[in-house]
PAFI-145206 format. One record per atom (N, C-alpha, C, O): residue number from 0; residue in one letter; atom name; x, y, z. Coordinates in Angstrom, 1 decimal. Layout:
{k: NUM r: a a: CA x: X y: Y z: Z}
...
end
This chain:
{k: 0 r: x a: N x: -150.8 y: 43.7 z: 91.7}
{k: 0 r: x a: CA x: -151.0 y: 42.3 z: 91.5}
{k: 0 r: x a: C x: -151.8 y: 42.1 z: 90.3}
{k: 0 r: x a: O x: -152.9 y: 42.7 z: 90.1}
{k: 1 r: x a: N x: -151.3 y: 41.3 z: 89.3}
{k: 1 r: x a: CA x: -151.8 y: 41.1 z: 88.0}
{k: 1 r: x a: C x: -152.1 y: 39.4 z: 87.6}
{k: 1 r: x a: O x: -151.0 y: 38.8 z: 87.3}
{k: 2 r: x a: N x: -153.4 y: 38.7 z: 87.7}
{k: 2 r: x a: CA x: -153.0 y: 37.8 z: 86.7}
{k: 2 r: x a: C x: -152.9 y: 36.9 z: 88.1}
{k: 2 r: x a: O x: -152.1 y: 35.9 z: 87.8}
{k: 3 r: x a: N x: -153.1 y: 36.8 z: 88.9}
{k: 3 r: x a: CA x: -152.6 y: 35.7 z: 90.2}
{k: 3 r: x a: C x: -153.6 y: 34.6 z: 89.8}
{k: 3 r: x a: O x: -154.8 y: 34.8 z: 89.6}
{k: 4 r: x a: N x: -153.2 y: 33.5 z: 89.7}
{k: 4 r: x a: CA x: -153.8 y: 32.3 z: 89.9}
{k: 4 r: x a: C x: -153.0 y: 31.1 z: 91.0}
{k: 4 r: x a: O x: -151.8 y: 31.0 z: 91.1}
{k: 5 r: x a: N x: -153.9 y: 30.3 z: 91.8}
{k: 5 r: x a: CA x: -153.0 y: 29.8 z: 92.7}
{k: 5 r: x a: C x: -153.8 y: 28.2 z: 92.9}
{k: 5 r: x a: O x: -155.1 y: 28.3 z: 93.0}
{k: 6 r: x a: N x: -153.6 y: 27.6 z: 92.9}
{k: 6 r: x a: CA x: -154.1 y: 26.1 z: 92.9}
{k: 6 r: x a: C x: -153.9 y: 25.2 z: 94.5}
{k: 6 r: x a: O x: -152.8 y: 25.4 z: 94.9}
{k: 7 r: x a: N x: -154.5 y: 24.7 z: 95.1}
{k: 7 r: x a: CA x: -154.1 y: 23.5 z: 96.2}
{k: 7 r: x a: C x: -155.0 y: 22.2 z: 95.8}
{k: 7 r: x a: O x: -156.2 y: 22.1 z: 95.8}
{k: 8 r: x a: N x: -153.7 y: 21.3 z: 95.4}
{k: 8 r: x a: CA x: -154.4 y: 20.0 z: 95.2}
{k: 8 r: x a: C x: -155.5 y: 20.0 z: 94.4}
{k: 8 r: x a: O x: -156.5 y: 19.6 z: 95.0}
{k: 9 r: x a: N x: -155.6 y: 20.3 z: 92.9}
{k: 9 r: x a: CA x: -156.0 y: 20.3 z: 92.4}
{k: 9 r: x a: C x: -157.5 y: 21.3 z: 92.3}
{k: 9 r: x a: O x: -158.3 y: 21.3 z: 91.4}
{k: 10 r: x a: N x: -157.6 y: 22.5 z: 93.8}
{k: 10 r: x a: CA x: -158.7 y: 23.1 z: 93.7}
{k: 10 r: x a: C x: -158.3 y: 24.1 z: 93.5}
{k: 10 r: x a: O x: -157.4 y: 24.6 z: 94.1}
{k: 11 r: x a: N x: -158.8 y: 24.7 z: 92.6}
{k: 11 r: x a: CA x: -158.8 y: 26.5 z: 92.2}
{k: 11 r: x a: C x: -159.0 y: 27.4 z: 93.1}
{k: 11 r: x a: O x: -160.1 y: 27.8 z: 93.4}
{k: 12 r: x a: N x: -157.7 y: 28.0 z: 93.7}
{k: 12 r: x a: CA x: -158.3 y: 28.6 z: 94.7}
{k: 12 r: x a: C x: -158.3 y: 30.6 z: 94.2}
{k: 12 r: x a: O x: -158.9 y: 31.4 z: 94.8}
{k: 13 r: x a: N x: -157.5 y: 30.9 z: 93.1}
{k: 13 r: x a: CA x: -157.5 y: 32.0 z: 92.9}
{k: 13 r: x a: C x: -157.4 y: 31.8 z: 90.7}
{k: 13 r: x a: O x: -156.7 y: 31.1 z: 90.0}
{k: 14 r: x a: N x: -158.4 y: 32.6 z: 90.3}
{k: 14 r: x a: CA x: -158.3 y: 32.3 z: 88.8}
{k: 14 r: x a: C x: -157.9 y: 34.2 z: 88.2}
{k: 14 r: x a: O x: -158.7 y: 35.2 z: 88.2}
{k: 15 r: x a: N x: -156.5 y: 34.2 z: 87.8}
{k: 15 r: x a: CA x: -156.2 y: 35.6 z: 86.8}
{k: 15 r: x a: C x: -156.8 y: 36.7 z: 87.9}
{k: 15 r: x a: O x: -157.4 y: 37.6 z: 87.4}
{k: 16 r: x a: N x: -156.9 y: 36.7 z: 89.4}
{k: 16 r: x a: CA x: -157.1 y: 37.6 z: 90.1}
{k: 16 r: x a: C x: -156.1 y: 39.0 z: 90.2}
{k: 16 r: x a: O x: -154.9 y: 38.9 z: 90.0}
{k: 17 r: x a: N x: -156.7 y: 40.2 z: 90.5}
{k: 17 r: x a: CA x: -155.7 y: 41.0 z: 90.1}
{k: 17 r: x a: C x: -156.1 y: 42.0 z: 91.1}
{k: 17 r: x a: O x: -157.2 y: 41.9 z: 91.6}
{k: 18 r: x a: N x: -155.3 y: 43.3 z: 91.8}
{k: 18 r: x a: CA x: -155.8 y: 44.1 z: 92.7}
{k: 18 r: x a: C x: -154.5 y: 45.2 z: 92.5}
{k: 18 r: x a: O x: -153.3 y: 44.8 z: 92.6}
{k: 19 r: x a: N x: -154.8 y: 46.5 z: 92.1}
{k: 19 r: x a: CA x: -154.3 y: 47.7 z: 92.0}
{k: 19 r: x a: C x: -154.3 y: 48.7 z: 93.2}
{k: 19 r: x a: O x: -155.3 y: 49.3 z: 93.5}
{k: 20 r: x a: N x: -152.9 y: 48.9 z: 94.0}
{k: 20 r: x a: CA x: -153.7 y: 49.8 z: 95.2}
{k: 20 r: x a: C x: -152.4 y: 51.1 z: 95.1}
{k: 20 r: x a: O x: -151.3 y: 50.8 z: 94.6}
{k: 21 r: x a: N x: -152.7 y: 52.1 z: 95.6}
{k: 21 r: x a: CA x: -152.2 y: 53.3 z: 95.3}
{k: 21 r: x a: C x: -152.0 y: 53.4 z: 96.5}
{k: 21 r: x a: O x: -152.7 y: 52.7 z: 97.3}
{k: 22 r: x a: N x: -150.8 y: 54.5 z: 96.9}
{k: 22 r: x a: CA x: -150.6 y: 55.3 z: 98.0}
{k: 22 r: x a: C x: -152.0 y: 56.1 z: 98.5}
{k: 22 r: x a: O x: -152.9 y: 56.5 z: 97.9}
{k: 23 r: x a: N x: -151.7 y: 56.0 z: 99.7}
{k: 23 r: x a: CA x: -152.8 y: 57.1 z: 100.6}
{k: 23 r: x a: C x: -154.2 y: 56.0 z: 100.4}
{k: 23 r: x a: O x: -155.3 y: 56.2 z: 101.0}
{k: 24 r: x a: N x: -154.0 y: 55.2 z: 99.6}
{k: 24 r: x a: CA x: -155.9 y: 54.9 z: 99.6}
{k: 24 r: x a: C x: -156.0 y: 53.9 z: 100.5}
{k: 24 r: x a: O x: -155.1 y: 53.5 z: 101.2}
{k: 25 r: x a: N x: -157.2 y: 53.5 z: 100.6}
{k: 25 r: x a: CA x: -157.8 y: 52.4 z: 101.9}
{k: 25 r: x a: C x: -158.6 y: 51.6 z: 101.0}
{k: 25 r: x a: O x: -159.6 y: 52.2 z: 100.5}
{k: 26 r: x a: N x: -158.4 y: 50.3 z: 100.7}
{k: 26 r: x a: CA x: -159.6 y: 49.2 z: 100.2}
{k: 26 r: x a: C x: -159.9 y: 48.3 z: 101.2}
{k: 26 r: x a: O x: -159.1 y: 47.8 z: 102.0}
{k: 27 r: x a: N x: -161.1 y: 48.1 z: 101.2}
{k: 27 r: x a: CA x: -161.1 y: 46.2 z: 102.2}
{k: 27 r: x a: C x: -161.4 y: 45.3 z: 100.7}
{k: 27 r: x a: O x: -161.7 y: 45.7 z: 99.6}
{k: 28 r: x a: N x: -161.3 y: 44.2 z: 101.1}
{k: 28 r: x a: CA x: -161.0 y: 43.3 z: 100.5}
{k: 28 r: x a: C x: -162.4 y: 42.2 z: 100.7}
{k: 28 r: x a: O x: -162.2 y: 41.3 z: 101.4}
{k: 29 r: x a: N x: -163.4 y: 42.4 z: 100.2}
{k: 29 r: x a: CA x: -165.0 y: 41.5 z: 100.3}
{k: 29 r: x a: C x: -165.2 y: 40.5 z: 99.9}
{k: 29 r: x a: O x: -164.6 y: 40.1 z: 98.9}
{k: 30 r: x a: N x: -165.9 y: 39.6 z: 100.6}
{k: 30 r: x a: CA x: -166.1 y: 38.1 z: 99.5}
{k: 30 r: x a: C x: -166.8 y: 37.2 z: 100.7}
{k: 30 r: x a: O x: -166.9 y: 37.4 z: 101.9}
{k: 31 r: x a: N x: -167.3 y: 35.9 z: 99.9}
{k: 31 r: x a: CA x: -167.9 y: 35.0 z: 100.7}
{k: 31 r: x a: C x: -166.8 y: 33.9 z: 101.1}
{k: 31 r: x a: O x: -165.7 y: 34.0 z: 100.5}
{k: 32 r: x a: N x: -166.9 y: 33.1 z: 101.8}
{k: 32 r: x a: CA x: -165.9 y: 32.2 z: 102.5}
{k: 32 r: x a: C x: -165.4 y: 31.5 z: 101.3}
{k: 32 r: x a: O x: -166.4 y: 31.3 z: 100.5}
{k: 33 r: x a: N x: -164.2 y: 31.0 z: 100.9}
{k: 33 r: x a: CA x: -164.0 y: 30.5 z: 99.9}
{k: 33 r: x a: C x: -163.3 y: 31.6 z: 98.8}
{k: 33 r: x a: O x: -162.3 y: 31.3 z: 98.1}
{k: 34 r: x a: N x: -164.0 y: 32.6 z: 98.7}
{k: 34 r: x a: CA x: -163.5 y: 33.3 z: 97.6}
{k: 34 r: x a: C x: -161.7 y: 33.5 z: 97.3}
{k: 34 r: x a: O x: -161.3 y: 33.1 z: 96.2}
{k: 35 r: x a: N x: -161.1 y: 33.8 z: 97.8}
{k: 35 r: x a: CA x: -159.6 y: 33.5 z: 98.0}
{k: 35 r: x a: C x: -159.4 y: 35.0 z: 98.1}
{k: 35 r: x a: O x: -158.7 y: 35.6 z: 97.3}
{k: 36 r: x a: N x: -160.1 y: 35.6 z: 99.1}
{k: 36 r: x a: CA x: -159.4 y: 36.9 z: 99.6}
{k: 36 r: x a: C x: -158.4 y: 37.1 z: 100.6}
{k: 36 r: x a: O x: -157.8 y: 38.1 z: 100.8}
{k: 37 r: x a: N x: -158.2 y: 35.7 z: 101.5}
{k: 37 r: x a: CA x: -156.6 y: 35.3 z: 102.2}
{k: 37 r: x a: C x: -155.8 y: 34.6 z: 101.5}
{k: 37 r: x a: O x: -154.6 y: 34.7 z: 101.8}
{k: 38 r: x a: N x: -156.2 y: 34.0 z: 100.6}
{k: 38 r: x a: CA x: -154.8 y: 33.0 z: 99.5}
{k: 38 r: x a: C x: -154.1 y: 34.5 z: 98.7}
{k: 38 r: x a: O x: -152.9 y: 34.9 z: 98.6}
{k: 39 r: x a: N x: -155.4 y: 35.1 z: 98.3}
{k: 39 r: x a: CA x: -154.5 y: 37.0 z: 97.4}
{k: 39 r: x a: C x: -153.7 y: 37.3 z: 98.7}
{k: 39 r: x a: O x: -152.5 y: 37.6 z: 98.7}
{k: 40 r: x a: N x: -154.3 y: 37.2 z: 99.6}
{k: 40 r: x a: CA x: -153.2 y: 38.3 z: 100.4}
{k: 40 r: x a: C x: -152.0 y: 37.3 z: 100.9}
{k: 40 r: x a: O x: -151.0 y: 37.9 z: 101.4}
{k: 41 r: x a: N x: -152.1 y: 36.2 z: 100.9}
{k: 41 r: x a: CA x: -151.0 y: 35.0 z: 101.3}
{k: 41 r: x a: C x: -150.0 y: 35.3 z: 100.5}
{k: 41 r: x a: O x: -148.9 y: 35.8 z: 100.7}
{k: 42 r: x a: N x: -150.6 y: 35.0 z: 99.3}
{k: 42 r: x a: CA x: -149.9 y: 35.0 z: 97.7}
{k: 42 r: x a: C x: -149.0 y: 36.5 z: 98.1}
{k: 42 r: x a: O x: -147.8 y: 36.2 z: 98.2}
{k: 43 r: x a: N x: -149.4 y: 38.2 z: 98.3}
{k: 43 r: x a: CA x: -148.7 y: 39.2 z: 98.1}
{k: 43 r: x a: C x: -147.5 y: 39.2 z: 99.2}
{k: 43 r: x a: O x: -146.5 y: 39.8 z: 99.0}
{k: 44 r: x a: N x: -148.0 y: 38.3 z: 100.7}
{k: 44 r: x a: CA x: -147.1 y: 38.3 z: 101.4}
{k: 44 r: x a: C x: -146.0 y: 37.4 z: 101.5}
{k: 44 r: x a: O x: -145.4 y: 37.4 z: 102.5}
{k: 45 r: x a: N x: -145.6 y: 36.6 z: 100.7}
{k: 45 r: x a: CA x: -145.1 y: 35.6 z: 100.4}
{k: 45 r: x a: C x: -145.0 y: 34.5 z: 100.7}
{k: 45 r: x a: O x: -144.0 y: 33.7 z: 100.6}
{k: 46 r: x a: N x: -146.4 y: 34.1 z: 101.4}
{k: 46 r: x a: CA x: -146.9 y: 32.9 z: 102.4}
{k: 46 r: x a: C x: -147.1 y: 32.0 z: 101.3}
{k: 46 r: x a: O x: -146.9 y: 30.8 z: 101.5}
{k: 47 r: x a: N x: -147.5 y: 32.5 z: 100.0}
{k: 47 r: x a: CA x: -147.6 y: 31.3 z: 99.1}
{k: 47 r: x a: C x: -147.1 y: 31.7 z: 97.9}
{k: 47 r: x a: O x: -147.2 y: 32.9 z: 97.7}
{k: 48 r: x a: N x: -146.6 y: 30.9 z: 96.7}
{k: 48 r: x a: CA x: -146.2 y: 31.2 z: 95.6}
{k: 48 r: x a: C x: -147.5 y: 31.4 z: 94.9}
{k: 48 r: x a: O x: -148.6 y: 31.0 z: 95.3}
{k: 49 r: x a: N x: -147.4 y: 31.9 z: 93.9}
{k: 49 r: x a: CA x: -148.3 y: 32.3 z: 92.8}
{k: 49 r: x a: C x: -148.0 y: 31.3 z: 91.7}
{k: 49 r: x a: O x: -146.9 y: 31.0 z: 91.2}
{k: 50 r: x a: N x: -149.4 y: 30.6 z: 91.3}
{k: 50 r: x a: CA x: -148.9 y: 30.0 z: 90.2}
{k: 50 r: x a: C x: -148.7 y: 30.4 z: 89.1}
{k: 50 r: x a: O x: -148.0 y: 29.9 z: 88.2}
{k: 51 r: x a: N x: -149.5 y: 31.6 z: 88.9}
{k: 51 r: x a: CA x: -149.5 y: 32.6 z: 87.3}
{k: 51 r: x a: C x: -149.4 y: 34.0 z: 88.0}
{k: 51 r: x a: O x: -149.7 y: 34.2 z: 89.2}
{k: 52 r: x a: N x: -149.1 y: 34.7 z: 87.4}
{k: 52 r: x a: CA x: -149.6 y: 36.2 z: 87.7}
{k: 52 r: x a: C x: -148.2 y: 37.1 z: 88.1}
{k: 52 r: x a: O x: -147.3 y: 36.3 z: 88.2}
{k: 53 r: x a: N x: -147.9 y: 38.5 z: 88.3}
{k: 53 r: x a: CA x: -147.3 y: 39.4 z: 88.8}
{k: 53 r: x a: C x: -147.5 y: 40.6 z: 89.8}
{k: 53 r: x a: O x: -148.5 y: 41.2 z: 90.1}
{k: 54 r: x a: N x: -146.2 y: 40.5 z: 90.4}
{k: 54 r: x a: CA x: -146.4 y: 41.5 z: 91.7}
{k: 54 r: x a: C x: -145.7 y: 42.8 z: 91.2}
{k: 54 r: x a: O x: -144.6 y: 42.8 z: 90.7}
{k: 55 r: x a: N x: -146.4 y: 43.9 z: 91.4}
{k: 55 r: x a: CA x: -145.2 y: 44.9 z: 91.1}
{k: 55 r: x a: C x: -145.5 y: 46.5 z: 92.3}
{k: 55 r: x a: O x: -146.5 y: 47.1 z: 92.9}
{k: 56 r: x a: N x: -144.6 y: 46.7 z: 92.3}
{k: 56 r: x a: CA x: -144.6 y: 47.6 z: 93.8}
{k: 56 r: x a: C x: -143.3 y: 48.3 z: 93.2}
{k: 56 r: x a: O x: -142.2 y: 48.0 z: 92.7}
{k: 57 r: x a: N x: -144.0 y: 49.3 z: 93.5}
{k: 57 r: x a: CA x: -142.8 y: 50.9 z: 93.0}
{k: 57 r: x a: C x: -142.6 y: 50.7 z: 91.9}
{k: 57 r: x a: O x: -141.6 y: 51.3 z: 91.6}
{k: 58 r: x a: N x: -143.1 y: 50.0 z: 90.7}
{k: 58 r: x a: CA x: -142.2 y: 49.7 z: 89.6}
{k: 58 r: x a: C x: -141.9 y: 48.7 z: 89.3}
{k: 58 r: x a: O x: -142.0 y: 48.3 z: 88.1}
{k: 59 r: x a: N x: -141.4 y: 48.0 z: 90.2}
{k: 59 r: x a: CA x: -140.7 y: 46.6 z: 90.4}
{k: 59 r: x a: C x: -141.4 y: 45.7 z: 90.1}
{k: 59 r: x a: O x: -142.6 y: 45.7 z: 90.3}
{k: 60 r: x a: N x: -140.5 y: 44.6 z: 89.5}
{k: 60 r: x a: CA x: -141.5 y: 43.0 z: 89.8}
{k: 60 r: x a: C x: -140.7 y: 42.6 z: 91.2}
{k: 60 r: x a: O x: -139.5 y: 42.8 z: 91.6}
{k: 61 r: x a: N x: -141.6 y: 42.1 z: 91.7}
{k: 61 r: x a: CA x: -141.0 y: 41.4 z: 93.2}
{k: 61 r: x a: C x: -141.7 y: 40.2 z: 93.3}
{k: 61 r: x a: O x: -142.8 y: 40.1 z: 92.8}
{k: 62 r: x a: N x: -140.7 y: 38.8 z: 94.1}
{k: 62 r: x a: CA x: -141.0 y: 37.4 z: 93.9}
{k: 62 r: x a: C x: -140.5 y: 37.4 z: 95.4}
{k: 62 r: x a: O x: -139.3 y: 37.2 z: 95.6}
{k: 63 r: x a: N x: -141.5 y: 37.8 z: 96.5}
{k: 63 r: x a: CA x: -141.2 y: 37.3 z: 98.1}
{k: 63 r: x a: C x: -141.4 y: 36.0 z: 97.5}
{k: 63 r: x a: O x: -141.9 y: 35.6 z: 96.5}
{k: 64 r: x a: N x: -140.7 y: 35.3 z: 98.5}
{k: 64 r: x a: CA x: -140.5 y: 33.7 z: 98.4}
{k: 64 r: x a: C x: -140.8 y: 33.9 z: 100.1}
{k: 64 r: x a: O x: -140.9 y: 32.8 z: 100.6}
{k: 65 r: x a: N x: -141.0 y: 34.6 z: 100.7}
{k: 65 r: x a: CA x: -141.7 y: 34.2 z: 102.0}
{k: 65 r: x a: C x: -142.0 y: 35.6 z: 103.0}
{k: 65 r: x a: O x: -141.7 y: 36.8 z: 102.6}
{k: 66 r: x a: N x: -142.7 y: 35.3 z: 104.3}
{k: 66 r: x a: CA x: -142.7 y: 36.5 z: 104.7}
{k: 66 r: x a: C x: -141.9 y: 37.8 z: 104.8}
{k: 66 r: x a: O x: -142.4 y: 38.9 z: 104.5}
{k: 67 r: x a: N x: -140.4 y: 37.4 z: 105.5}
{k: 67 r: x a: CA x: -139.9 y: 38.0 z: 105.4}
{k: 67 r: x a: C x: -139.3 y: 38.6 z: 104.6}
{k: 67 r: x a: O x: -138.9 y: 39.6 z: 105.1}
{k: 68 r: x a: N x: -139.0 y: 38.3 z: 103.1}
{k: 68 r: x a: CA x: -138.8 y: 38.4 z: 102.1}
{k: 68 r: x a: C x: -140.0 y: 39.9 z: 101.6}
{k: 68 r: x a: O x: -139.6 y: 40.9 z: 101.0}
{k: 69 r: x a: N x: -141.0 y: 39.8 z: 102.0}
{k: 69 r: x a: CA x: -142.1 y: 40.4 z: 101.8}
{k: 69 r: x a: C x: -142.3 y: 42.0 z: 102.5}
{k: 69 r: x a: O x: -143.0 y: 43.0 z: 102.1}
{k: 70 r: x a: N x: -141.5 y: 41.6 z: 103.8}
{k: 70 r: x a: CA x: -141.2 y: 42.9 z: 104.5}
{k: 70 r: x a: C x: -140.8 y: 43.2 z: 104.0}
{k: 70 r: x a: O x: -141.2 y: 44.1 z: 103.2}
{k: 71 r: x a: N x: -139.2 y: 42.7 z: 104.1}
{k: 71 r: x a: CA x: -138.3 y: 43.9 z: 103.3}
{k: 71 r: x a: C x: -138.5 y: 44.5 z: 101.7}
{k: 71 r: x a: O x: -137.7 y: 45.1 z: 101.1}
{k: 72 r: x a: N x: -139.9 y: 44.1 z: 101.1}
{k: 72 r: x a: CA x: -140.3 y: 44.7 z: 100.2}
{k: 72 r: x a: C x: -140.9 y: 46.0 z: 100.8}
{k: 72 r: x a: O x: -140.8 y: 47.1 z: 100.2}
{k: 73 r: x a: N x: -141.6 y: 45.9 z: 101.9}
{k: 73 r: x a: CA x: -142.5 y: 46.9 z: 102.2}
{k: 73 r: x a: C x: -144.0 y: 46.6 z: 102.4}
{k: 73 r: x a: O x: -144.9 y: 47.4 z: 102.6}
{k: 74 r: x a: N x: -144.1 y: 45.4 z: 102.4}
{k: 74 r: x a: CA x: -145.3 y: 44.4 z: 102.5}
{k: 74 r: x a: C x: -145.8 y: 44.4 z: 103.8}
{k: 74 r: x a: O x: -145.2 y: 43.4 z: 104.3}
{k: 75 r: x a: N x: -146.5 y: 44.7 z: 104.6}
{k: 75 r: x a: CA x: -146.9 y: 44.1 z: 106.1}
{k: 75 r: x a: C x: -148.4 y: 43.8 z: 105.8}
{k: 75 r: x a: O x: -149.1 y: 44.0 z: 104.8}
{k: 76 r: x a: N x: -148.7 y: 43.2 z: 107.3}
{k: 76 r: x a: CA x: -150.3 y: 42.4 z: 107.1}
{k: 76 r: x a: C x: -150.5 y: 41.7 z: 108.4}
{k: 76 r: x a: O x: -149.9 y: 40.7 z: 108.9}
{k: 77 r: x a: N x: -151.2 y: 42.2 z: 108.7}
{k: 77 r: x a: CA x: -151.9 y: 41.4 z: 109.8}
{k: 77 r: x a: C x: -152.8 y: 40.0 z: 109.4}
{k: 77 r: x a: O x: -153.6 y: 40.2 z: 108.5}
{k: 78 r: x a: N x: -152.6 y: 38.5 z: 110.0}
{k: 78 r: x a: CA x: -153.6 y: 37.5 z: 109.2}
{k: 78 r: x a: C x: -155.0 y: 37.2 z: 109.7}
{k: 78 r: x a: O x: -155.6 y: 37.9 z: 110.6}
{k: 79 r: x a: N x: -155.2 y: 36.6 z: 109.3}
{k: 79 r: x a: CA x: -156.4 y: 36.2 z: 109.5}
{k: 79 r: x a: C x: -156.3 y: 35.8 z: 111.0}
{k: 79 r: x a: O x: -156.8 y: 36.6 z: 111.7}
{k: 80 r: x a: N x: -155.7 y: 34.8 z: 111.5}
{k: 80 r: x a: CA x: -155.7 y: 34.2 z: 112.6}
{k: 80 r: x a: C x: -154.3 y: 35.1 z: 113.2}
{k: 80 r: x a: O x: -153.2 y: 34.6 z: 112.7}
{k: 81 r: x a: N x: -154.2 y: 35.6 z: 113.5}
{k: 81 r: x a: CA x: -153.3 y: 36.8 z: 114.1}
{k: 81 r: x a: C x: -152.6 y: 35.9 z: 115.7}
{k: 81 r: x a: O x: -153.1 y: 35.1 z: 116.6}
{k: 82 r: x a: N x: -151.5 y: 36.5 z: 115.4}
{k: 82 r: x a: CA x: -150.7 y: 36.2 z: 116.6}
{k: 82 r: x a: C x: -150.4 y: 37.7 z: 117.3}
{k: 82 r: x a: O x: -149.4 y: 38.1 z: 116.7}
{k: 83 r: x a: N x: -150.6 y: 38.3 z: 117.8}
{k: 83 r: x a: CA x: -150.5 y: 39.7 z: 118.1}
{k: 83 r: x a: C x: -149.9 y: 40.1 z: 119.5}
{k: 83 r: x a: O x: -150.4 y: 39.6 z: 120.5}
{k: 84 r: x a: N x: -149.1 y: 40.8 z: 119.4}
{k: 84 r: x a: CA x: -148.6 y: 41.2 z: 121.0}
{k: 84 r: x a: C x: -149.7 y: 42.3 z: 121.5}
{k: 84 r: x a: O x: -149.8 y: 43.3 z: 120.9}
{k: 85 r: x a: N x: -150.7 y: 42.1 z: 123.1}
{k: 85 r: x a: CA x: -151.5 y: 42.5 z: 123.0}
{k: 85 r: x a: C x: -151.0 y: 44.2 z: 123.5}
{k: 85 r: x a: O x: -151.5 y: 45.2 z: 123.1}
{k: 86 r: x a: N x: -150.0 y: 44.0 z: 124.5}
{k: 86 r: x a: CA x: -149.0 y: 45.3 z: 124.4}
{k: 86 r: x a: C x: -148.6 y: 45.9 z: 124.0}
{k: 86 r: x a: O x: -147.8 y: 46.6 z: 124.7}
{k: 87 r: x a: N x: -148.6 y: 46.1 z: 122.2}
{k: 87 r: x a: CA x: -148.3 y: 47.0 z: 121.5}
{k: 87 r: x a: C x: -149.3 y: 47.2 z: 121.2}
{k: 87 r: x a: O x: -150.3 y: 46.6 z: 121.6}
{k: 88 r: x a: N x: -149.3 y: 48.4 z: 120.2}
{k: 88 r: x a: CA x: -150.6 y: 49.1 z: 119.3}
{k: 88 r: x a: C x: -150.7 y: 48.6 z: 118.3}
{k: 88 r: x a: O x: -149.7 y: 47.9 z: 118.0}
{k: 89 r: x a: N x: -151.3 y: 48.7 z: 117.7}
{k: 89 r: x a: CA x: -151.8 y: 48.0 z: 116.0}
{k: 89 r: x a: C x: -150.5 y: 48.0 z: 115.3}
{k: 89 r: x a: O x: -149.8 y: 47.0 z: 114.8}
{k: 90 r: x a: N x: -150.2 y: 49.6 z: 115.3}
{k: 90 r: x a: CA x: -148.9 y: 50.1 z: 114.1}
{k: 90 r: x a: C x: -148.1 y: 49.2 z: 114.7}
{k: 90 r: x a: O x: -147.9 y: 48.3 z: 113.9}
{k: 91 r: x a: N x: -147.4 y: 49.1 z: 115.9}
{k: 91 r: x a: CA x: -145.8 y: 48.3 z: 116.3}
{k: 91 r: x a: C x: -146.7 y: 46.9 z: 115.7}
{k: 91 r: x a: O x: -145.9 y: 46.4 z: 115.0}
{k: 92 r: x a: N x: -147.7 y: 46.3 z: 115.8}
{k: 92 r: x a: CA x: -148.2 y: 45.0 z: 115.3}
{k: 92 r: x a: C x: -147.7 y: 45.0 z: 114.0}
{k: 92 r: x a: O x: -147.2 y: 44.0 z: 113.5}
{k: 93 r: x a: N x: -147.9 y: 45.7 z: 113.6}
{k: 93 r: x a: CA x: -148.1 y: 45.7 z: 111.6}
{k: 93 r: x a: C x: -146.1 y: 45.5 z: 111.4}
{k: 93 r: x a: O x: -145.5 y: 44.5 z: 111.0}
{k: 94 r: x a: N x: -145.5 y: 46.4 z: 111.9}
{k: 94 r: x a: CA x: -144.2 y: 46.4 z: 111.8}
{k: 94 r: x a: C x: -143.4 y: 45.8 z: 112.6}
{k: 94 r: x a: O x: -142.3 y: 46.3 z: 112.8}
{k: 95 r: x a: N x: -143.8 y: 44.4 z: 113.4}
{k: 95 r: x a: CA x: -142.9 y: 44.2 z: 114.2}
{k: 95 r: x a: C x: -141.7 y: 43.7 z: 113.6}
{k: 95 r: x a: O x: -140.6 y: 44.1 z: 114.0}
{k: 96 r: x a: N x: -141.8 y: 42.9 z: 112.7}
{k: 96 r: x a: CA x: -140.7 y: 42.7 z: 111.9}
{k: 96 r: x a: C x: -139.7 y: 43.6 z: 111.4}
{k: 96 r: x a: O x: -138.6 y: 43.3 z: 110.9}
{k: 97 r: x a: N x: -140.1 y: 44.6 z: 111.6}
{k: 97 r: x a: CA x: -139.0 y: 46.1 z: 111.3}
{k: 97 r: x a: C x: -138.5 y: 46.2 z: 112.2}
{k: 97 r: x a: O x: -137.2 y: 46.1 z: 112.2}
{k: 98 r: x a: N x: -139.6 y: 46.4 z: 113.6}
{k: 98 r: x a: CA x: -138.9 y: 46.6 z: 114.7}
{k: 98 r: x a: C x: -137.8 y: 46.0 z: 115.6}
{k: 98 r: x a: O x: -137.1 y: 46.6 z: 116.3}
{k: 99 r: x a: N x: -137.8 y: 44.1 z: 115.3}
{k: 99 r: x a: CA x: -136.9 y: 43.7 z: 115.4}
{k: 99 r: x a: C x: -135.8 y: 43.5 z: 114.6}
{k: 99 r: x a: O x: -134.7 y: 43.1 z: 114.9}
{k: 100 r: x a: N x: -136.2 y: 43.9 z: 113.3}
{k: 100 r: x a: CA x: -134.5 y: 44.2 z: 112.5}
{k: 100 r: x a: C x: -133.9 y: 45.3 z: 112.5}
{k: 100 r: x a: O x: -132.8 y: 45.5 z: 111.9}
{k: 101 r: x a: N x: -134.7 y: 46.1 z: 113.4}
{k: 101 r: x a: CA x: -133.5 y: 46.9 z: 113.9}
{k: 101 r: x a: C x: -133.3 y: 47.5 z: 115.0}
{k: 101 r: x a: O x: -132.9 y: 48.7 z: 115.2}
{k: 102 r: x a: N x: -133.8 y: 46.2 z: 116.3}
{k: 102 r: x a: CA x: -133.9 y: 46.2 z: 117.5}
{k: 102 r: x a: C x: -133.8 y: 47.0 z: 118.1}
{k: 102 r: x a: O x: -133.9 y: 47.0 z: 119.3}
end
């Protein structure tokens, strides 16, 4: 992610934000309330458009226009306010959308 900027109603919620992440690595994502470390991750899952900036994964530019769109990039994410089936494990959590597309 390069360059994301994202606006609501006139408030700045993300300015030329950018986040590089590699196979195999683990980052968390820090900040004080407000900072727009769920709008970045809204923004990559395609919960919200980006008003400036690029996504690029394997190579690719990619433009989810919504969650699902975002799976089938290879995108998953657990949210903030999570809906979770408490009978699966994390992993079937993270992919359930896989799992039901290919029932």
């Amino acid at each position: 992610m390069t360059g994301i900027s994202k606006h609501f109603d006139g408030v700045r919620a993300l300015k030329s934000a950018s986040l590089d992440v590699r196979p195999r690595e683990v980052h968390a994502l820090l900040g004080e309330n407000g900072a727009g470390k769920s709008t970045l991750m809204k923004v990559l899952a395609g919960v919200y458009p980006a008003d400036e900036g690029s996504i690029v994964l394997d190579g690719q530019l990619i433009h989810p226009h919504n969650y699902h769109q975002a799976i089938q990039a290879g995108i998953s994410m657990i949210f903030q306010e999570p809906s979770l089936f408490e009978s699966l494990t994390v992993a079937e959590n993270l992919f359930i959308e896989k799992l039901r597309d290919t029932g």
